[in-house]
C-alpha positions in Angstrom: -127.6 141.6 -17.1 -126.7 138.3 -15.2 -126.2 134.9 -17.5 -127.8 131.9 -16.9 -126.7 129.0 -18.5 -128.9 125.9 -18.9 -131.4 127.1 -16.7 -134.5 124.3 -16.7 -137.1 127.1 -17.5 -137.6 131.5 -16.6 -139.1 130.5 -13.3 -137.3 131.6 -10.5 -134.9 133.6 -13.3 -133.7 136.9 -12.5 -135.5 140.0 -14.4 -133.2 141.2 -17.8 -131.0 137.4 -17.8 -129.3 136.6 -20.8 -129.9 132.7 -20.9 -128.2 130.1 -23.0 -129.7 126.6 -23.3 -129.4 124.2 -26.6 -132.6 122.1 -25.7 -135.1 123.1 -28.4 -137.9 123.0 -25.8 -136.4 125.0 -22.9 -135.2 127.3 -25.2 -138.5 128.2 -26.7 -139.9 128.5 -23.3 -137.6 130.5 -22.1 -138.2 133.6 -25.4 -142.1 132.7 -24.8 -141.1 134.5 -21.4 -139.5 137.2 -23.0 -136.1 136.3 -22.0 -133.0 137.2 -24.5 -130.6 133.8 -25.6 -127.5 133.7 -26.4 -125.0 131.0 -27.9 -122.6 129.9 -25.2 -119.3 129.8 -27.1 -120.6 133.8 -27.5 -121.6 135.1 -24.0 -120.7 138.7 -23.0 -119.1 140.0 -20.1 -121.8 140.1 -16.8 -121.4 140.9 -13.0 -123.5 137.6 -12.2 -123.3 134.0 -13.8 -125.7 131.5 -12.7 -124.6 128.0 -13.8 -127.0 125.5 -13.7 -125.7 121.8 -13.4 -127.0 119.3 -15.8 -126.6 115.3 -15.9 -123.1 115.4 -17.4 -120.3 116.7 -14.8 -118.1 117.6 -17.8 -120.9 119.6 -19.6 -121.2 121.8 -16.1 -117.5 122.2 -16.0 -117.3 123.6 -19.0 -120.1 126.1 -18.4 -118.6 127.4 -15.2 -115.2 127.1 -17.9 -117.5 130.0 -20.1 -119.0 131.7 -17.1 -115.7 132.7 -15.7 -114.3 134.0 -18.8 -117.3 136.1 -18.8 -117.4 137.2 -15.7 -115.3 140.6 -15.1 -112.9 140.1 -11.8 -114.7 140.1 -8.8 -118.3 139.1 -10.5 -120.0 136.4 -8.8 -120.8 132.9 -10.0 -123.7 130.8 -9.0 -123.6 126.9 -8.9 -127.4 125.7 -8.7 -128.1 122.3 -8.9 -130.1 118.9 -7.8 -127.8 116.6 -5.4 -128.6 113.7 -8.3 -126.8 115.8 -10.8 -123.7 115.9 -8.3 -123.7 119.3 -6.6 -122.2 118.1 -4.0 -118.8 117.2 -5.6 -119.2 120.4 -8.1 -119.5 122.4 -5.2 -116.3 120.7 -3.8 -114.6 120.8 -6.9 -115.0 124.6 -7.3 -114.1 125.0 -4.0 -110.4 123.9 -4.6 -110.1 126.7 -7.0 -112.2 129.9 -6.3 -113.1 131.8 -3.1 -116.7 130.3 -2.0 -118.9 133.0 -0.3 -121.9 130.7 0.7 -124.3 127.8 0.2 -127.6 127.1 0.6 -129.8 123.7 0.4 -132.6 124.0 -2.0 -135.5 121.5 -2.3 -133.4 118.6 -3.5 -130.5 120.3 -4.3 -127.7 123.5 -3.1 -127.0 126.7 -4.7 -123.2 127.9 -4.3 -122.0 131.4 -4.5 -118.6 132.0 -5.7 -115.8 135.4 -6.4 -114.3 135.6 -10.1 -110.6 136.1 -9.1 -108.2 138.8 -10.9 -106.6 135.3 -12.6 -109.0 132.9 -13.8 -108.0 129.2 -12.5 -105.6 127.5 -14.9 -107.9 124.3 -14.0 -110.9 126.0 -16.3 -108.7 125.4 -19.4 -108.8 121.6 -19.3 -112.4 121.8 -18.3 -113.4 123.8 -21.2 -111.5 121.1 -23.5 -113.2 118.7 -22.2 -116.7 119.8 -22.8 -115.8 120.5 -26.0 -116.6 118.5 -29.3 -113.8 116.2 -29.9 -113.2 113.8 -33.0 -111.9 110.4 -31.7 -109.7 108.2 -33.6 -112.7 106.7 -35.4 -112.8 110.5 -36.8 -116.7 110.9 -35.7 -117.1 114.3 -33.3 -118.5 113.8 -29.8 -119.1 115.8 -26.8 -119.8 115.7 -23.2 -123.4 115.9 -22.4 -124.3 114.3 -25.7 -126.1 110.4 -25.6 -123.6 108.0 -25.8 -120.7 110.7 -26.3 -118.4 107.3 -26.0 -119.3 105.8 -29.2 -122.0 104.4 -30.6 -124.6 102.5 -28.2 -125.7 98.9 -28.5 -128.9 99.5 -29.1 -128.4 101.9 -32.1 -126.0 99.3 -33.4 -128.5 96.5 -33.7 -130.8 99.0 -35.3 -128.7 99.2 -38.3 -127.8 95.3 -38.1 -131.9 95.2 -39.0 -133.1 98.0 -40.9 -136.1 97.2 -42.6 -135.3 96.7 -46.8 -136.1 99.3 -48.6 -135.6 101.7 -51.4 -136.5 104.8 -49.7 -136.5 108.8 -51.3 -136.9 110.2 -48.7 -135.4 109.3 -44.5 -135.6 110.9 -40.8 -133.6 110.4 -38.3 -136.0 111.0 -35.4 -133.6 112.1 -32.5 -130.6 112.2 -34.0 -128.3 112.9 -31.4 -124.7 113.6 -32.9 -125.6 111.3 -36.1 -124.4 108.1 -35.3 -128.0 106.4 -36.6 -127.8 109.3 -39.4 -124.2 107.6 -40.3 -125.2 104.3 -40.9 -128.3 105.5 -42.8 -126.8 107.7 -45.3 -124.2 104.2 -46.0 -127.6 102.1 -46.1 -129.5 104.6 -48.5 -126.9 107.1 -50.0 -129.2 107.9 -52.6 -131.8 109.3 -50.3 -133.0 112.8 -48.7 -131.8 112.3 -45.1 -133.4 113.9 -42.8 -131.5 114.9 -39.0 -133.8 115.9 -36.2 -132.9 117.1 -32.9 -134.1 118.6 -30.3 -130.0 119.4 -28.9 -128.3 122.3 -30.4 -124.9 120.9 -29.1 -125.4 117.5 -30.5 -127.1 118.6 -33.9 -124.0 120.6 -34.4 -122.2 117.6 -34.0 -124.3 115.8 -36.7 -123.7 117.8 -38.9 -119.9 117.8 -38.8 -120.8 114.1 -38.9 -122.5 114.1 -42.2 -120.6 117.3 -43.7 -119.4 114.9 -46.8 -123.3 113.7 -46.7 -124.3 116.1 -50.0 -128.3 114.7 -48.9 -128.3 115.5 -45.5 -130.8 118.1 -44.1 -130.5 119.1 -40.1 -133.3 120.0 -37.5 -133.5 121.6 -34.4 -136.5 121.1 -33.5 -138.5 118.4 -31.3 -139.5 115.9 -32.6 -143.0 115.1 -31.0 -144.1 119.0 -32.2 -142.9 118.9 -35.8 -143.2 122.1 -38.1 -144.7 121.9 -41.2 -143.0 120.4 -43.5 -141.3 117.7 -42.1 -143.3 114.5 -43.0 -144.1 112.3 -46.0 -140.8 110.2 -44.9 -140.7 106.5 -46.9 -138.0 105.9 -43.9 -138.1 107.1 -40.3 -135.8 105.0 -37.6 -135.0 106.1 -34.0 -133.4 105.5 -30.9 -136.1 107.0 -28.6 -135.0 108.9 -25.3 -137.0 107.5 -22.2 -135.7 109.6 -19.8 -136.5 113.2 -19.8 -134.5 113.4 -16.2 -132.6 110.3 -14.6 -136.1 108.4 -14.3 -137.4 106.5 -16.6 -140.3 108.0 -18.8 -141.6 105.6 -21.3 -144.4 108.8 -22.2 -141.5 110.1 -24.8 -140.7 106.5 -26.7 -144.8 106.4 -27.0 -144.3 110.4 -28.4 -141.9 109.4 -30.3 -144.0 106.3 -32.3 -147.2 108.9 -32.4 -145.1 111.2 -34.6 -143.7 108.8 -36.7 -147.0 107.9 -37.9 -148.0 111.2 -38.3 -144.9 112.2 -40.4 -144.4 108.7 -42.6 -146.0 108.8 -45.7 -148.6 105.7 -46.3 -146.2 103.6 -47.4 -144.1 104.5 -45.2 -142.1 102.3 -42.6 -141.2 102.6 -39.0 -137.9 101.2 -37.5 -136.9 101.7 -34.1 -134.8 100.2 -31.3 -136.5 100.0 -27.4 -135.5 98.6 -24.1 -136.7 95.7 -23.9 -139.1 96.1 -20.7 -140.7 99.2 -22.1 -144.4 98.4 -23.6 -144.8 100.5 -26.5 -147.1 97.5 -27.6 -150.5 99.2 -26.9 -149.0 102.7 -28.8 -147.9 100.5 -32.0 -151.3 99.2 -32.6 -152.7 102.3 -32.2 -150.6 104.0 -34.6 -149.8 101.1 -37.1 -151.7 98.6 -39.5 -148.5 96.2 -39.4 -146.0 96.0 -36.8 -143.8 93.2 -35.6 -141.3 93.0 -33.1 -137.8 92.0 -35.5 -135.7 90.6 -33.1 -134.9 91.0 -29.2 -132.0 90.6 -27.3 -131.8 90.4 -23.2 -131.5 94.3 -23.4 -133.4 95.5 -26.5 -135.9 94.8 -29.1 -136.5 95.9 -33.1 -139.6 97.1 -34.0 -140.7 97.3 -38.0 -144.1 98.9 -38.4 -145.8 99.7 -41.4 -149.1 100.8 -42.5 -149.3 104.4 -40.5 -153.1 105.4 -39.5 -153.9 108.7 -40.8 -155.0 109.6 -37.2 -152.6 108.2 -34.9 -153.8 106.9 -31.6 
C-alpha cells in the first residue's frame, strides 16, 4: 500500500494509497474517493512513499523526514512537486543524501525518484525537528507550514488593537490558525464561549496547546465557508481571512469568509476582521451587512466592523 502525503486531491493517486493530509477540504475529498488517511506522526511501514511538496520547504522536509522512517530499506520515495514550491532545490537537497534513480518534468513541476538506504540519513533528524511544533520563548507553539509560524502578523495585531466593544457570550475565531487571534480574544472576553475554527489539522493542534489553560475554548476542524450545524448564533466572530488558496492571490476566500460570518452571527451579532488593504470586499459587506464601516487603515491593512447580519447573505 504506497503513502502519499499531502497529495492536492485522489487524482492521478495510485489504487489502495494510504494518504495523509491535515487540510479539512482535501481530506474530505480524498475519503469521498474512497481512499484510507492516516495521521502522519502514525504512518506504517510501505514499499513506496510519494511526498508531495507544499509551500513551506521545512514542512516537505519533514515529510520525506516521516516517509523514510516508513519506508523499509530499499523502498522508494517519490518527490512530486510544482517548480514554485521549490522542487528544484528539494530535488537537489535530497540528492546530497539518498541515491536518486530518476526525474521527470511534469506540467509545471518534476517528480524525483529516490532508494531508502539500509541507514536512514542522519540529516532527516534535524529536518523532522524542524517541522515540528516548537514553543518559542514567548511560550506560544508554532510550526512550519503554519501562517505566520514566526509570530504573530501585523495584520492580526491591529485586529486586536481595534476589536469592536462588546460584552459578547458567545465568540468564533473564523480561521484560527495556531490561535494567535484566539489568544488575544480569550484575554479580551475571558468570560465568553470561544470558539477555534480551522480548516488545518496541524495548526488547530497547535491552537489548542495555545489555549489549553483556556477552560472556554472549543476547537474546529472544519472549513469555515461550509460550516456544520451547529456552529452559529456567535455575538462575536473576527478573522484574519486567507486570500491565497495557492501563491496567487484569491480575494474569492476573504468574500467566503464575510458570507459565512453573516450566516453564523446571531442578529445582534458583530463582525470584525482585518484585510489587505487593496482587496475590495466593499461590494460583499453590503451585501451581507446592514452596518459596516471601515475602523481604521494603515498603508498595508484595513479594520472592518460590521453589524446588522442579513438573514440571507448576498
Amino acid at each position: 500500500m504506497p503513502l502519499c502525503l499531502f497529495p492536492p486531491g485522489p487524482d492521478g493517486l495510485p489504487p489502495g494509497s494510504l494518504c495523509a493530509h491535515p487540510h479539512f477540504g482535501v481530506h474530505q475529498r480524498l475519503v469521498h474517493a474512497g481512499l484510507t488517511m492516516t495521521p502522519l506522526d502514525e504512518l506504517p511501514q510501505a514499499q513506496t512513499a510519494i511526498v508531495f511538496t507544499t509551500r513551506s520547504r521545512a514542512q516537505t522536509l519533514g515529510a520525506v523526514a516521516a516517509a523514510l522512517g516508513a519506508l523499509a530499506p530499499g523502498g522508494r520515495l517519490v518527490l512530486d512537486g510544482a517548480k514554485g514550491d521549490g522542487i528544484d532545490g528539494l530535488i537537489k537537497t535530497l540528492k546530497q543524501h539518498l541515491s536518486a534513480l530518476g526525474t521527470a518534468s511534469r506540467d509545471h513541476g518534476k517528480v524525483a525518484w529516490f532508494t531508502r538506504p539500509v541507514d536512514v540519513p542522519g540529516i532527516t533528524r534535524p529536518w523532522a525537528e524542524a517541522a515540528a511544533p516548537m514553543r518559542g520563548a514567548d511560550g506560544v507553539w508554532r510550526q512550519a507550514g503554519a501562517f505566520s509560524a514566526d509570530g504573530l502578523d501585523p495584520g492580526t495585531a491591529l485586529l486586536l488593537e481595534h476589536l469592536p466593544p462588546a460584552n459578547p457570550g458567545t465568540v468564533a475565531d473564523f480561521g484560527a490558525g495556531w490561535g494567535g487571534l484566539s489568544l488575544g480574544l480569550a484575554t479580551a472576553f475571558p468570560a465568553a464561549q470561544l470558539d477555534l475554527i480551522e480548516v488545518d489539522a496541524q495548526a488547530l493542534s497547535l491552537g489548542r496547546r495555545n489555549l489549553e489553560h483556556h477552560s472556554l475554548a472549543r476547537f474546529h476542524w472544519a472549513d469555515v465557508t461550509r460550516l456544520p450545524t451547529g456552529l452559529d448564533g456567535y455575538d462575536l466572530i473576527a478573522s484574519n481571512p486567507p486570500f491565497h488558496a495557492s501563491r496567487k492571490a484569491d480575494p474569492s476566500l476573504g468574500v467566503a469568509f464575510i458570507q459565512a460570518a453573516a450566516r453564523a452571527l446571531s442578529p445582534r451579532g458583530r463582525f470584525a476582521m482585518v484585510a489587505n488593504r487593496q482587496l475590495a470586499y466593499e461590494a460583499t459587506l453590503d451585501g451581507c451587512f446592514a452596518q459596516w464601516d471601515t475602523i481604521t487603515q494603515t498603508p498595508t491593512y484595513k479594520i472592518i466592523h460590521a453589524s446588522r447580519p442579513h438573514r440571507t447573505p448576498a
